[in-house]
N, C-alpha and C positions, 0 to 999 in steps of 0.2 A: 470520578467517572466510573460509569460501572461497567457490569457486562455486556450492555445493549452497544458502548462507544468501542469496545475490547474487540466483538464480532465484526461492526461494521469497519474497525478498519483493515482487518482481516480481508474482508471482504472487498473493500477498496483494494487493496494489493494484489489478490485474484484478480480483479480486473483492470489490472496495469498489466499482470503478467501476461492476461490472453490480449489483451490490446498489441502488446509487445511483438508476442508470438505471431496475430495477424498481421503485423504489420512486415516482422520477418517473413512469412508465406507469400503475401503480396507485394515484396520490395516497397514499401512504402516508407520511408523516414521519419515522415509526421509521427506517423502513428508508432513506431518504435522509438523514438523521442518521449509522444505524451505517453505511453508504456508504461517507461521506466521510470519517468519524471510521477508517476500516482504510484510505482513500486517506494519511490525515495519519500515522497511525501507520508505515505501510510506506512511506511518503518520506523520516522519518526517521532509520529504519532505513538506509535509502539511502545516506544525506546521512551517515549514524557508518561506514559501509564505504568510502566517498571518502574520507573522512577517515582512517581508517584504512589504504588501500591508498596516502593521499600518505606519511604514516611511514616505509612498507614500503619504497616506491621511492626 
């Protein structure tokens, strides 16, 4: 995987967090639910690329 999967799940994660956050602002549950559930999901995407970039090196 390269850089282009490294950003986007970055970028996934950002947008768990603001998901999260609006969902805090607006009392809304769902949406601090699917949040956090796209923060846990693209961390460990994260977490299979570190592991993968230790292979490589």
């Amino acid at each position: 995987m390269g850089d282009s999967d490294k950003i986007e799940n970055k970028a996934d994660e950002l947008k768990g967090k603001a998901k999260e956050k609006v969902g805090e602002a607006t009392d809304n549950e769902q949406w601090q639910a699917e949040g956090k559930g796209e923060q846990v999901k693209a961390n460990l995407k994260q977490a299979a690329e570190k592991v993968k970039d230790a292979f490589r090196g």
